[in-house]
C-alpha positions, 0 to 999 in steps of 0.5 A: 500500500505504501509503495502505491501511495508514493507512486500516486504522489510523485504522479500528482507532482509531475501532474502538478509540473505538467500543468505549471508548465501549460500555465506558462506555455499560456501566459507566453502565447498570450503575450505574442497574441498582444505582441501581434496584436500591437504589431497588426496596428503598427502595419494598419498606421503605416498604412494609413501613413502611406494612402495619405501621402499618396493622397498628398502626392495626387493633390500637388500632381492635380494642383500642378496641372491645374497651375499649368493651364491657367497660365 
């Protein structure tokens, strides 16, 4: 009976490292889910950058022509 108790107590502490171990393994994918999350709004703001440059750049391009045919 006794070796049965021991062989269910070290089962208990590997169940025990089994599940701080996933607690980890948790907390680590939850932490690349906002570091990918802050990233995804990083590349969405570069983008909005790079629509109003283009914007910018079509308004000159448009004021230019417009400059050119009234003189």
């Amino acid at each position: 009976m006794r070796c049965i108790n021991k062989a269910a107590d070290a089962l208990t502490r590997q169940a025990d490292a089994l599940t701080r171990q996933a607690d980890a393994l948790t907390r680590q994918a939850d932490a690349l889910t906002r570091q990918a999350d802050a990233l995804t709004k990083q590349a969405d703001a570069l983008i909005k950058q790079a629509d109003a440059l283009t914007m910018q750049g079509i308004a000159k391009f448009n004021s230019l022509r417009i400059s050119e045919m009234l003189y």
